[in-house]
N, C-alpha and C positions, 0 to 999 in steps of 0.2 A: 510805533506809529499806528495810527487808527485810520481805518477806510476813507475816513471823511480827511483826516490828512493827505492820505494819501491822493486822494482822486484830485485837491486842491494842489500838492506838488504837481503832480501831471495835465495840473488844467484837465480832467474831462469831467464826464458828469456820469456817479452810480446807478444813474436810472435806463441809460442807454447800455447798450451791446461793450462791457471790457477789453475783452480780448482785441476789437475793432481799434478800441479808443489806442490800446496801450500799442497794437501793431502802428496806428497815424503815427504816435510819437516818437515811437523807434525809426519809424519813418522817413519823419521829417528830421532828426537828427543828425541821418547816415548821410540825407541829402547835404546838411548842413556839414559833416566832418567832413566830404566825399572835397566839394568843393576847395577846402583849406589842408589836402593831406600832406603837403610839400610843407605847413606852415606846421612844423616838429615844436616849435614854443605851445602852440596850443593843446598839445597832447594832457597835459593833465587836467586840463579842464575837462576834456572829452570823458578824459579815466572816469569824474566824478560825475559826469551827466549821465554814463550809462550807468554809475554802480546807484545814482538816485531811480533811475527806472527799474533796476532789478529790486531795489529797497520797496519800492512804493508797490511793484507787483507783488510782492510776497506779502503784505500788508492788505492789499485784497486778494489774498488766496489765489493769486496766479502762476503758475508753476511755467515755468519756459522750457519745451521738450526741444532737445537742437535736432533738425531738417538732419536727416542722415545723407542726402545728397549736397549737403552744404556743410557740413562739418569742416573745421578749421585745418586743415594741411597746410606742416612747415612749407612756406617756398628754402629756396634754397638759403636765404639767412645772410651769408654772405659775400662780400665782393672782392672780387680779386684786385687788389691795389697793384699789382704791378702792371696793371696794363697801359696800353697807350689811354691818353683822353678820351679818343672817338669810341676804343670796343669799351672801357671803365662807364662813358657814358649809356652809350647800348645796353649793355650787361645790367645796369640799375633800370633804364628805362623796360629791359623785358621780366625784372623781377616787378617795378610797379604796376606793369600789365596783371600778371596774376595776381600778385596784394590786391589791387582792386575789384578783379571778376569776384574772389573769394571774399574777399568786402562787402561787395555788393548782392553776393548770393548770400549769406549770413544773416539770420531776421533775431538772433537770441545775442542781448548784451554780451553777457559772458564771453560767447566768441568774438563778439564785435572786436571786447577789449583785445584779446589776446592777439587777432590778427595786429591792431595796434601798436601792440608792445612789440611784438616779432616786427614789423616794420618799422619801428623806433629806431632799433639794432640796426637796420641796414639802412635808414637814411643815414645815422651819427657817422657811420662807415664811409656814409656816401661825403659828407661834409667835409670828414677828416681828410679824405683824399683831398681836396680843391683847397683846404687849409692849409696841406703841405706845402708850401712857398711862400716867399716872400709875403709879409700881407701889404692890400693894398689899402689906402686910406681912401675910399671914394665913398663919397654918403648915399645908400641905397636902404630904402624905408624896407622895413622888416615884411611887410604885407606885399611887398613888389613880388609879383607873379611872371614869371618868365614864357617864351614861348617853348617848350621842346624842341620843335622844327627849327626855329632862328638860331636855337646854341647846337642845333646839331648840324645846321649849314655853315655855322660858322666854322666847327671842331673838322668838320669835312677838308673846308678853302685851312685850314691851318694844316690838316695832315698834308695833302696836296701842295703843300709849300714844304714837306718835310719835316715841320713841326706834330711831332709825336706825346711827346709825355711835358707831365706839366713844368719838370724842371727843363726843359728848354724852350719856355717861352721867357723872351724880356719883355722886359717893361714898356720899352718905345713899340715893341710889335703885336702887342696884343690888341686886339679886336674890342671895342667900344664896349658892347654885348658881353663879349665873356671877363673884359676886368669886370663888369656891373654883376656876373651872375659869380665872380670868384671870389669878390668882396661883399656883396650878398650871403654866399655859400662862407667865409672868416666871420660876418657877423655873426651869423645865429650861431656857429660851433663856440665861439667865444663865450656867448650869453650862456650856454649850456654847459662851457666849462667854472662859470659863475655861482649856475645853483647847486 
């Protein structure tokens, strides 16, 4: 790939400051993954947007040194499936806390990816857990974006009734919100067990 390709994949222009242009795009990228991280279908696209930036920077002689204060550390990876719903819930929400800070402090693809792929692994985990029962057939559009707070007020009023773990919810008792984030949570593990 040549300069002038390259600088035409990344939309900027050779005559201005590089380093700037290619930081914007990495930029505007992460803003863009940042928003959709729950939406695990679009992970390969992501893979090939950042491995086009890493391609297109070495093609104008940009080398990416990784932020030693931002260097990628495993979070913990995995989740403990035996828990009740409410701590299974917890337990993923404070690994996405740190997947994200580490996300967000991260400015070199490479790590980008990796953080990625390490969080791939702990949502598929997170999926499979809410997949484990019964499926439901409710139609809920793949891009539907959940509240955290609402599924965890909900998972709250269910512990507080004595409902714990997923095998003792039924069917006539479940909460409006959690069959839509469980049959949500059976689609995409499906789609994924597809490709």
């Amino acid at each position: 790939m040549s300069p002038q390709e390259a600088a035409a994949l990344l939309n900027i222009d050779l005559k201005e400051d590089l380093e700037e242009q290619v930081e914007l795009v990495i930029f505007e990228l992460k803003q863009k993954i940042y928003r959709q991280l729950d939406q695990l279908l679009l992970y390969p696209k992501w893979y090939k947007e950042l491995q086009r930036i890493t391609d297109a920077s070495s093609a104008l002689d940009m080398l990416f040194l990784e932020d030693k204060q931002a260097t990628f550390t495993n979070f913990t990876n995995e989740l403990n499936i035996q828990l009740p719903m409410l701590a299974f819930f917890n337990q993923y929400q404070v690994q996405r806390k740190e997947m994200a800070l580490q996300f967000h402090r991260a400015q070199v693809p490479d790590v980008l990816q990796r953080i990625l792929v390490a969080w791939s692994e702990v949502q598929k985990q997170y999926l499979e857990f809410w997949s484990n029962r019964q499926e439901l057939f409710i139609e809920v559009p793949l891009n539907t974006q959940f509240d955290p707070q609402a599924v965890l007020k909900t998972l709250e009023e269910l512990k507080d009734k004595g409902v714990l773990f997923i095998h003792d919810l039924n069917q006539e008792g479940i909460p409006d919100l959690l069959q839509q984030y469980i049959a949500w949570n059976q689609k995409i593990w499906t789609k994924l067990q597809l490709n």
